[in-house]
C-alpha positions as YAML, in Angstrom:
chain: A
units: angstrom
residues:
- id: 1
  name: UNK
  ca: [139.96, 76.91, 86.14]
- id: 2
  name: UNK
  ca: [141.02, 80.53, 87.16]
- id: 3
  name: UNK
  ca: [137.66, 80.70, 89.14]
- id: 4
  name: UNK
  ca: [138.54, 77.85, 90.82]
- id: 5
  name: UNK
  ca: [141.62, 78.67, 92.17]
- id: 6
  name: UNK
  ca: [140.25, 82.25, 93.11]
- id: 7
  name: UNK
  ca: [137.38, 80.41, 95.05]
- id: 8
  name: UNK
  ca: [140.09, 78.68, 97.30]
- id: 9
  name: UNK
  ca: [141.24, 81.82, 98.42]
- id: 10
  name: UNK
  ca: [137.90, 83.71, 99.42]
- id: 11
  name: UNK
  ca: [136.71, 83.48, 103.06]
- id: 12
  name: UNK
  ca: [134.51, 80.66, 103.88]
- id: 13
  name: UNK
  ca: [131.12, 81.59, 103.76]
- id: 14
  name: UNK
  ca: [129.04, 80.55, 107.39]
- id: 15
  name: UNK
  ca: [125.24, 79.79, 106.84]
- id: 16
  name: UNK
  ca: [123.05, 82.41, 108.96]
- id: 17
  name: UNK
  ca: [121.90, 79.81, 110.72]
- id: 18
  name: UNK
  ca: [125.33, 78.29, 112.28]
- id: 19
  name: UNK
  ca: [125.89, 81.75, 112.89]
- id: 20
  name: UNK
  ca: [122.89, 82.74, 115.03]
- id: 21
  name: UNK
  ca: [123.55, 79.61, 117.26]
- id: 22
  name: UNK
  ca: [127.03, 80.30, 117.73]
- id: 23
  name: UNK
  ca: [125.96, 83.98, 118.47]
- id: 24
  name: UNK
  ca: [123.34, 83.03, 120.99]
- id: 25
  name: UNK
  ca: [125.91, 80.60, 122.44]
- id: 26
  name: UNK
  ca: [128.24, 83.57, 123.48]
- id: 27
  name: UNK
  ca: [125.43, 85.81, 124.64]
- id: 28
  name: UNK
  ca: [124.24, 82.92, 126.99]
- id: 29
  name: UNK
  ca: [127.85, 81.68, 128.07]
- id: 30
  name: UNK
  ca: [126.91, 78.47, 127.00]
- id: 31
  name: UNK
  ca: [129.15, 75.57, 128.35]
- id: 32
  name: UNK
  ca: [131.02, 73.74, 125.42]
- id: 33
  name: UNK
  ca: [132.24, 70.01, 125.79]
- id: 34
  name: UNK
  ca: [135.30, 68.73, 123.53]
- id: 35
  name: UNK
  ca: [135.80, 65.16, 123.16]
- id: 36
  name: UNK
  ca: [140.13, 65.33, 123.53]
- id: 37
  name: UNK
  ca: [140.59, 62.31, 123.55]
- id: 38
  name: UNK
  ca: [139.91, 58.52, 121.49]
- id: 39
  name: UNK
  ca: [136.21, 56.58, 122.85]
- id: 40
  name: UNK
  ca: [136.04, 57.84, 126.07]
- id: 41
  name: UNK
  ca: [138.91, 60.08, 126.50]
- id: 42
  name: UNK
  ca: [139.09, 62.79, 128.88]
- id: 43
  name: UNK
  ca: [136.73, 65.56, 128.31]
- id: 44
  name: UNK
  ca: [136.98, 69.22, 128.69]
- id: 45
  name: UNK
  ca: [134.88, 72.48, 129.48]
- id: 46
  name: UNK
  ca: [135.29, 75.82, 128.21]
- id: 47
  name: UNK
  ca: [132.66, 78.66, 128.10]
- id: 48
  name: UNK
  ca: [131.41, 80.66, 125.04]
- id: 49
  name: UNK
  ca: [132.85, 84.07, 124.90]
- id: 50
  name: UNK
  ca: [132.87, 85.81, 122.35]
- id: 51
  name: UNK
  ca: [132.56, 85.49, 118.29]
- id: 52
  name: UNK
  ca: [135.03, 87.67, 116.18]
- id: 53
  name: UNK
  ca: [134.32, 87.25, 112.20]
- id: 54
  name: UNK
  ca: [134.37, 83.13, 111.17]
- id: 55
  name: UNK
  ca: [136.02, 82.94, 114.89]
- id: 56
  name: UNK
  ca: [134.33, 81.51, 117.75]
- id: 57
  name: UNK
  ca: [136.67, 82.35, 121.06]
- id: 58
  name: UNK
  ca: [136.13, 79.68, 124.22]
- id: 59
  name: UNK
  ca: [137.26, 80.30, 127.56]
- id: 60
  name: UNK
  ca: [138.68, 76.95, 129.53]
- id: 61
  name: UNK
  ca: [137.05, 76.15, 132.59]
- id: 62
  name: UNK
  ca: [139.46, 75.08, 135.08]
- id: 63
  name: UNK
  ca: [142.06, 74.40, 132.81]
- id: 64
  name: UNK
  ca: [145.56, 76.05, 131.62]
- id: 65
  name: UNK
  ca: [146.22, 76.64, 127.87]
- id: 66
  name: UNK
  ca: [149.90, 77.31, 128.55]
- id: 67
  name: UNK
  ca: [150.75, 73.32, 127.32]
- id: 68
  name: UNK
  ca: [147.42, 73.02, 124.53]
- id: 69
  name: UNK
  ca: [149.30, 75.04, 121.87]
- id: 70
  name: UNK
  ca: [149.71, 71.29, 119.76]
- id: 71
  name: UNK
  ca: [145.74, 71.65, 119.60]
- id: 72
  name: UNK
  ca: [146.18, 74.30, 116.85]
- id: 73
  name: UNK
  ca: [144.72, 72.82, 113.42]
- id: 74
  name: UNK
  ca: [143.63, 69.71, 114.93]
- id: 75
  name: UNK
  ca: [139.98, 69.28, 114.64]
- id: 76
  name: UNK
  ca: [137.33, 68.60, 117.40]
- id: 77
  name: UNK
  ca: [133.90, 67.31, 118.38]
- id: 78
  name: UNK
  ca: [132.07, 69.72, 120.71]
- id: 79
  name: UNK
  ca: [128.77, 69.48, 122.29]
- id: 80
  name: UNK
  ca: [127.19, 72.35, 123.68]
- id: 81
  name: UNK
  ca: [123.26, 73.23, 125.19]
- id: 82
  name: UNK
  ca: [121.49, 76.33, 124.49]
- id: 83
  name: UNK
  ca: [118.06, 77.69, 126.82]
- id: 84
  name: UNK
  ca: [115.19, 78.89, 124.17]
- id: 85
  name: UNK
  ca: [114.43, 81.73, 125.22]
- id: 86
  name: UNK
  ca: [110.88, 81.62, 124.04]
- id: 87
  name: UNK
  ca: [109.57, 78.57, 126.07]
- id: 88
  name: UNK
  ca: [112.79, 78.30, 128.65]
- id: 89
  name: UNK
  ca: [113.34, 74.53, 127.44]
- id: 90
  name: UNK
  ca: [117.18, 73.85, 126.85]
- id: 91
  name: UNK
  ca: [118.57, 71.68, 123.46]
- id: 92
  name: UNK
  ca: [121.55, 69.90, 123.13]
- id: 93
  name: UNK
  ca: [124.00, 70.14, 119.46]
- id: 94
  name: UNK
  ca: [127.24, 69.34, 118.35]
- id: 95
  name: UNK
  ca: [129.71, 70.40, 115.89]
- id: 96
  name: UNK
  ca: [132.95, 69.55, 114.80]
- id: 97
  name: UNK
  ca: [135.84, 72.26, 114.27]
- id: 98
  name: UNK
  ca: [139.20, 73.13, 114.00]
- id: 99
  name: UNK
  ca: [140.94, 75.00, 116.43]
- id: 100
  name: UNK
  ca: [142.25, 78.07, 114.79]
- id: 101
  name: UNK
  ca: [144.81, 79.36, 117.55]
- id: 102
  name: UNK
  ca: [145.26, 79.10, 121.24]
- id: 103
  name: UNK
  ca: [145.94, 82.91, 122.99]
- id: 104
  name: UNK
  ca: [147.61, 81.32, 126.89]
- id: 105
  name: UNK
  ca: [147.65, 85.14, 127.61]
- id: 106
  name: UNK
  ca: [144.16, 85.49, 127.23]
- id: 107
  name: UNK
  ca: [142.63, 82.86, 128.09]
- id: 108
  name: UNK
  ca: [140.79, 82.10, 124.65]
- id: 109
  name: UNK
  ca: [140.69, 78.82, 122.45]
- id: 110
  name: UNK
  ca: [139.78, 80.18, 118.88]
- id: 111
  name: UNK
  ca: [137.32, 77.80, 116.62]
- id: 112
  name: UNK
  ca: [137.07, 77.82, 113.00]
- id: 113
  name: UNK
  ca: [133.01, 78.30, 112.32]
- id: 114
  name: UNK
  ca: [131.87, 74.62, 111.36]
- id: 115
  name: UNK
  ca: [129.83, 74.36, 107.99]
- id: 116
  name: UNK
  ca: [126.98, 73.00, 109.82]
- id: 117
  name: UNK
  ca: [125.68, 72.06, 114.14]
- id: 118
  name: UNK
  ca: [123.46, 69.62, 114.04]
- id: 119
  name: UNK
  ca: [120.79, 69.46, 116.30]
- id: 120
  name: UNK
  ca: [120.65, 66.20, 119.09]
- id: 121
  name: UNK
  ca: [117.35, 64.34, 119.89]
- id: 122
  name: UNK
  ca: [117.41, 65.89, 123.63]
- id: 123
  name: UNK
  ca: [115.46, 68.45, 125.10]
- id: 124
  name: UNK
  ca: [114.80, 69.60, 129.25]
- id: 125
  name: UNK
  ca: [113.08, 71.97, 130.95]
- id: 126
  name: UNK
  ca: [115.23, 74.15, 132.53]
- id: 127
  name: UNK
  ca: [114.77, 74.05, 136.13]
- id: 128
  name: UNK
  ca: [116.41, 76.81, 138.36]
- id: 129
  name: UNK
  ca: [115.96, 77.85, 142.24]
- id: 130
  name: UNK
  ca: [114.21, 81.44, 142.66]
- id: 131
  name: UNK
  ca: [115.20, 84.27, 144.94]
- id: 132
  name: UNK
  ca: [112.76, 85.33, 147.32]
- id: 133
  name: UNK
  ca: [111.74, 88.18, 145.20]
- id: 134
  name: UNK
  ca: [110.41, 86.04, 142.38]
- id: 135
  name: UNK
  ca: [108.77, 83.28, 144.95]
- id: 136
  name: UNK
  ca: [105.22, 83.22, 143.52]
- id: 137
  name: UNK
  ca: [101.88, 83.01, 145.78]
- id: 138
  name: UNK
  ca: [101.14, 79.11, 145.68]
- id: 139
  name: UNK
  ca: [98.14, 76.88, 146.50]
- id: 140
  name: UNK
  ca: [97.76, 73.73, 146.02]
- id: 141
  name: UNK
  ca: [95.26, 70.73, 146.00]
- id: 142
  name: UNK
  ca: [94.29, 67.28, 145.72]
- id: 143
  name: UNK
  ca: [91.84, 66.66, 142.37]
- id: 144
  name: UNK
  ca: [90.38, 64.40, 140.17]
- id: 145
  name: UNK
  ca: [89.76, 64.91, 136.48]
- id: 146
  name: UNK
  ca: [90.20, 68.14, 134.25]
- id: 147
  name: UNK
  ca: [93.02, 67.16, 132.18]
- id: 148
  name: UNK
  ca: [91.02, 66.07, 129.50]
- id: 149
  name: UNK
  ca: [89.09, 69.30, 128.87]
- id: 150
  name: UNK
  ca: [85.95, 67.85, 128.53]
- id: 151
  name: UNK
  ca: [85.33, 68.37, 132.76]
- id: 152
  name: UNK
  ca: [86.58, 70.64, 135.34]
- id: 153
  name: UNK
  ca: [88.56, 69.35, 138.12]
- id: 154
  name: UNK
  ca: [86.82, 68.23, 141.38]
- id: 155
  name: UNK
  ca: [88.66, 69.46, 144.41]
- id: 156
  name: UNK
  ca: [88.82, 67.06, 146.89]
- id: 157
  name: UNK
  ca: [89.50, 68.34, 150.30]
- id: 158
  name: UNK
  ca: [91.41, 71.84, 152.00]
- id: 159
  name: UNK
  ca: [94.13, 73.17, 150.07]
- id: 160
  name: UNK
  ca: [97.56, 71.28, 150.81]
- id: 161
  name: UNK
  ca: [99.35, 74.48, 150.42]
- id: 162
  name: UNK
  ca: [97.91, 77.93, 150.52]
- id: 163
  name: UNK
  ca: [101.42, 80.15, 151.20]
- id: 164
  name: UNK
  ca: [101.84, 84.16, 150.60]
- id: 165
  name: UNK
  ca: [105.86, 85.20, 148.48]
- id: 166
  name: UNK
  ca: [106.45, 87.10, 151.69]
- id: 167
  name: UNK
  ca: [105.63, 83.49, 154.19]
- id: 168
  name: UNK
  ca: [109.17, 82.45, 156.17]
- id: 169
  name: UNK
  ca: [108.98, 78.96, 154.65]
- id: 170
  name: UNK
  ca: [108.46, 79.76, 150.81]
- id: 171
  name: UNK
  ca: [112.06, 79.56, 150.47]
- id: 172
  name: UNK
  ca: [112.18, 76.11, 151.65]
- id: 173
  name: UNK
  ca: [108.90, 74.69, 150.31]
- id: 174
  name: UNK
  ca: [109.32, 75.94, 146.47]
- id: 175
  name: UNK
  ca: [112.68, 73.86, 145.40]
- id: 176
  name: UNK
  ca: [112.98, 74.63, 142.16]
- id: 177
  name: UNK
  ca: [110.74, 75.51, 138.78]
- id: 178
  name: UNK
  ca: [110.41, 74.95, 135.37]
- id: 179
  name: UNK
  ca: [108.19, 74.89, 132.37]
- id: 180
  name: UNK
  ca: [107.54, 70.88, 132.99]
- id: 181
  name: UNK
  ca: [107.33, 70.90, 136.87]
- id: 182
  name: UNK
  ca: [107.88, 72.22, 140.02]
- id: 183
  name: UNK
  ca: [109.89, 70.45, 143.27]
- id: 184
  name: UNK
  ca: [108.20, 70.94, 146.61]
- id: 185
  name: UNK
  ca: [109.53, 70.04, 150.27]
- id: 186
  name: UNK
  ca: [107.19, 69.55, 153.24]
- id: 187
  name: UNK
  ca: [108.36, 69.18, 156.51]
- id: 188
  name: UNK
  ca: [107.67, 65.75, 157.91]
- id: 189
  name: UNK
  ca: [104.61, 66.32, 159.62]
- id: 190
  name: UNK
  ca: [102.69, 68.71, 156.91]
- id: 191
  name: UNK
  ca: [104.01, 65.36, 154.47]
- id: 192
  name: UNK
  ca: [102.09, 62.31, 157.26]
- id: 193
  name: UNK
  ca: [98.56, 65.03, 156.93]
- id: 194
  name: UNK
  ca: [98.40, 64.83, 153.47]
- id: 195
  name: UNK
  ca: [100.43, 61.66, 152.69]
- id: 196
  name: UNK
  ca: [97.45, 59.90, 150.94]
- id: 197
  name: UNK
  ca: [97.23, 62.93, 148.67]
- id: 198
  name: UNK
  ca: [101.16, 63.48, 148.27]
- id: 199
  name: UNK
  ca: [102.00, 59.88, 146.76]
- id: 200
  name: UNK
  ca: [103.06, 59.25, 143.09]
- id: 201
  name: UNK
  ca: [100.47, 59.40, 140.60]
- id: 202
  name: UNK
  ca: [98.35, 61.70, 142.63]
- id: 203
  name: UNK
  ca: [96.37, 64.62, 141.02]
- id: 204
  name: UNK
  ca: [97.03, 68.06, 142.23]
- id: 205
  name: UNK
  ca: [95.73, 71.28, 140.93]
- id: 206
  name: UNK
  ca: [98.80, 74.27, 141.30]
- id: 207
  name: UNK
  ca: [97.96, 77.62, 141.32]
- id: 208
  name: UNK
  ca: [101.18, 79.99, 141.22]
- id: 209
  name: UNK
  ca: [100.27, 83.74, 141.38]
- id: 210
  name: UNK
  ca: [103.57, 85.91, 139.86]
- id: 211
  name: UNK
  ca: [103.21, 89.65, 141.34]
- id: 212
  name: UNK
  ca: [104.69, 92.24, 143.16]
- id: 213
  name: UNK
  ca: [107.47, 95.18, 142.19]
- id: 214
  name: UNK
  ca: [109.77, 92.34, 140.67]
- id: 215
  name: UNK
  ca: [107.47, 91.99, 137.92]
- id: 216
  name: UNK
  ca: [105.64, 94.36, 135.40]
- id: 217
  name: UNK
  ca: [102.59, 93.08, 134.88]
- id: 218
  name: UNK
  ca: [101.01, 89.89, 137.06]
- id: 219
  name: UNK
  ca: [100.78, 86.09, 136.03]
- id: 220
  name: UNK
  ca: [98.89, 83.63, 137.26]
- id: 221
  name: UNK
  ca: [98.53, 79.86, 136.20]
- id: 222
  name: UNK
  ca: [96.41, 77.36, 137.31]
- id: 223
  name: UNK
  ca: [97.70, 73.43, 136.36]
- id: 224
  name: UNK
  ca: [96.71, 70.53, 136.35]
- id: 225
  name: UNK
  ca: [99.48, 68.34, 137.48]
- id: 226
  name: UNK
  ca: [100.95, 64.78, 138.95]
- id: 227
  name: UNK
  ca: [102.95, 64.00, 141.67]
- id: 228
  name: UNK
  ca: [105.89, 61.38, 139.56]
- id: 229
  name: UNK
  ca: [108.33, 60.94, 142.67]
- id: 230
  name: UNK
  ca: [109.00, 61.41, 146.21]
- id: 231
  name: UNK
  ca: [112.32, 61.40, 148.09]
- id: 232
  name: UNK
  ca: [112.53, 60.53, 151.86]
- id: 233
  name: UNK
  ca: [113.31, 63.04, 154.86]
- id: 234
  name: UNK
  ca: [117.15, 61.78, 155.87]
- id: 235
  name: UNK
  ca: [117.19, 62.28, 159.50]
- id: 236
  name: UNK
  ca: [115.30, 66.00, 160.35]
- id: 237
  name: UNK
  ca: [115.17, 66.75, 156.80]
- id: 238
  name: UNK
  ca: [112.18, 67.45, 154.36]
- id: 239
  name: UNK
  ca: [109.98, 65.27, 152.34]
- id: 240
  name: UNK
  ca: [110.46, 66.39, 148.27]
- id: 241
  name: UNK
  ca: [107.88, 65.84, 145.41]
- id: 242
  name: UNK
  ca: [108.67, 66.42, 142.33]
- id: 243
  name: UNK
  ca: [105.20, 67.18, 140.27]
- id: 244
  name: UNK
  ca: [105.02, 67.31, 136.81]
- id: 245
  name: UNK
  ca: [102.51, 69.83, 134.61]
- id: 246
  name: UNK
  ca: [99.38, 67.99, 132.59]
- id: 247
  name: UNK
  ca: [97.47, 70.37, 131.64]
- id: 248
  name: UNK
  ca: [97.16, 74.62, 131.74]
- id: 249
  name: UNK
  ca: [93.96, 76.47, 132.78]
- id: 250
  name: UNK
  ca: [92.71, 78.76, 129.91]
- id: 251
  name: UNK
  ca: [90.49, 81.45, 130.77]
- id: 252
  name: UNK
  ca: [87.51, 81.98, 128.58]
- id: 253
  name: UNK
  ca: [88.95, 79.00, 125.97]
- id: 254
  name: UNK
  ca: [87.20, 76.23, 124.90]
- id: 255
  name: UNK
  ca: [88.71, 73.40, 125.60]
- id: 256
  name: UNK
  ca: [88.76, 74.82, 129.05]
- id: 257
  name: UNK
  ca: [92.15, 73.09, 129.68]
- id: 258
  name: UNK
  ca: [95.09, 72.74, 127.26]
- id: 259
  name: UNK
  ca: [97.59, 69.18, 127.68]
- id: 260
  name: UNK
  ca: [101.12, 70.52, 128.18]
- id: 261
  name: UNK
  ca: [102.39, 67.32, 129.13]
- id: 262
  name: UNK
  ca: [104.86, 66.80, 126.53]
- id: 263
  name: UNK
  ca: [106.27, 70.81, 126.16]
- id: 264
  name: UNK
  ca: [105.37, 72.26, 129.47]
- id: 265
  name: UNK
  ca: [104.09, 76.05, 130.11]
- id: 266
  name: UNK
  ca: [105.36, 78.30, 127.81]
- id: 267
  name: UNK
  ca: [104.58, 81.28, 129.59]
- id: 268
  name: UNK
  ca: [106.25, 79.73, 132.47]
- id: 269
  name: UNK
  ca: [109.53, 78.41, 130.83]
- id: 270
  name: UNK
  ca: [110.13, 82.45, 129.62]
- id: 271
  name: UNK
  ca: [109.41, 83.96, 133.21]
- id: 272
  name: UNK
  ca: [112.09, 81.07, 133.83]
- id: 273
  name: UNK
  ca: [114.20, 81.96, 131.37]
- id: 274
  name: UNK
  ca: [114.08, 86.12, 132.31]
- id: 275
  name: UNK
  ca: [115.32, 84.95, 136.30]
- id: 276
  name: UNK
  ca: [118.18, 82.57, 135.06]
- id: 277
  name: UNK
  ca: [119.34, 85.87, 132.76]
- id: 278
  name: UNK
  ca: [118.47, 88.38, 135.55]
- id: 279
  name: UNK
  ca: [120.63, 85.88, 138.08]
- id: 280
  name: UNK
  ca: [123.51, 85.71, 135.91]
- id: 281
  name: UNK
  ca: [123.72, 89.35, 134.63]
- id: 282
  name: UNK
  ca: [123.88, 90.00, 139.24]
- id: 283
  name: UNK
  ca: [126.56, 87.39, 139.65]
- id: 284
  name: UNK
  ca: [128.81, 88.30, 136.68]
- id: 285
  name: UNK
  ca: [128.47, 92.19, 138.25]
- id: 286
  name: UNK
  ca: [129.33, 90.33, 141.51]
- id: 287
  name: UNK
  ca: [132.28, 88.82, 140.24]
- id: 288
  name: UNK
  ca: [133.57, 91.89, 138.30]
- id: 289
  name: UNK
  ca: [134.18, 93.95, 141.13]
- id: 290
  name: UNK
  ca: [136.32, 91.75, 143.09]
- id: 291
  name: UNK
  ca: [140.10, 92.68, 142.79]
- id: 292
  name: UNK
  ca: [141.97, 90.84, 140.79]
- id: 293
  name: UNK
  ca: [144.69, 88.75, 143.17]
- id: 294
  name: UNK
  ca: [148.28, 89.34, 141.48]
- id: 295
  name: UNK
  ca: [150.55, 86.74, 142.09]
- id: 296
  name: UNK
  ca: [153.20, 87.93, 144.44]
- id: 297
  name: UNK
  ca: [156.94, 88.15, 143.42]
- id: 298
  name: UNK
  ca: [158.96, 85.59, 144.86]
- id: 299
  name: UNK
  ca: [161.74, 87.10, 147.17]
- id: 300
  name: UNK
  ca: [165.42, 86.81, 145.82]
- id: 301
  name: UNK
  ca: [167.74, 85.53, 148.97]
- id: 302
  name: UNK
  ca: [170.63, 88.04, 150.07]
...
């Protein structure tokens, strides 16, 4: 009985497991969701800052905790999305917790560690928007076959694209990337030459080239993809296609190519993955060395 009553009084132990998420969580600023309200109550944002022993501490994200000190000791559902950082492909969990204390002066919501996070049936690619010195060397053409392994791919006509990282359009024509896909823009004319090539369900065979002083060693892929949607130039504006990976090149392997359909490029999602980090670690820096703006002291009348 003695043990018993002891056992109440001993921290709560926190599986390795919740605790490597919630670490990872804080080292990736992950954005947390809390459900604050009954069905579809109002929702709020905070970001993962920092974990203290059995404590995770959440900073709000454009909100005041001067008036949230009644949320102490009530308990919460949060939702949150961590990036892998082995194949760059995000997950979604959720947890439910107590909030432990509220510090206004700091800016930190304090959660109790929950027993367990479970794990949501939802997985992405994470797509982000590279800086000119991670653009890639990109051709691209129109195909038939290869996904299957068995053949190569027959190239069809003249490459569709066949642009340098250093050409003055790169910027424009590479959208965004991930580990399933990449988005593409063609000016309205370069879209009308290859149109019959360019529509949805089209084959295209992607080679990206990864070099130059931004990266230690080189990486090229060559993928078998299709073209799943196009949206129309507005006025002057672009043509986008947004092409989805099939199937990755391997050199020397047999089967010659590999489906990646369902998980994307691996290799791809972590080059991904070491940008979004490298991008956040330069805008965080950024941010840091503004000065602070101190709220000026209201004049007293004579």
């Amino acid at each position: 009985m003695l043990r018993r009553i002891l056992q109440l009084f001993r921290p709560k132990q926190v599986s390795t497991a919740v605790h490597d998420l919630l670490e990872n969580a804080a080292a990736q600023r992950a954005v947390f969701r809390i459900e604050a309200g009954e069905g579809s109550g109002p929702r709020r944002y905070f970001i993962a800052a920092d974990i203290s022993p059995g404590r995770l501490e959440l900073e709000p994200r454009g909100l005041r905790l001067e008036g949230m000190h009644h949320w102490r000791g009530q308990r919460f559902a949060f939702r949150f999305i961590l990036c892998s950082r082995e194949c760059g492909r995000t997950q979604l969990f959720e947890f439910s917790s107590k909030v432990a204390s509220i510090d206004a002066r700091r800016d930190r919501l304090c959660l109790d560690f929950p027993d367990a996070v479970k794990s949501l049936e939802r997985r992405q690619n994470v797509r982000i928007a590279l800086q000119m010195r991670h653009m890639p060397r990109i051709g691209l053409w129109p195909v038939l076959g290869g996904d299957s392994g068995k053949t190569a791919p027959r190239i069809m006509s003249r490459p569709i694209l066949d642009m340098g990282p250093g050409h003055s359009s790169i910027g424009l024509t590479i959208r965004n990337l991930s580990s399933g896909g990449i988005r593409l823009s063609f000016k309205k004319s370069e879209y009308a030459e290859h149109q019959g090539h360019l529509e949805a369900c089209r084959r295209l065979l992607v080679e990206l080239s990864f070099s130059g002083k931004a990266f230690p060693s080189s990486h090229l892929f060559r993928i078998i993809c299709c073209v799943r949607n196009v949206i129309p130039a507005e006025g002057n504006g672009r043509v986008e296609v947004g092409v989805q990976f099939l199937a990755l090149h391997q050199q020397g392997r047999k089967p010659a190519w590999k489906n990646v359909e369902k998980g994307g490029v691996d290799d791809i999602g972590r080059l991904v993955h070491q940008f979004q980090v490298e991008y956040y670690k330069e805008i965080k820096k950024r941010l840091d060395r503004m000065p602070v703006a101190h709220p000026r002291k209201a004049s007293q009348s004579s």
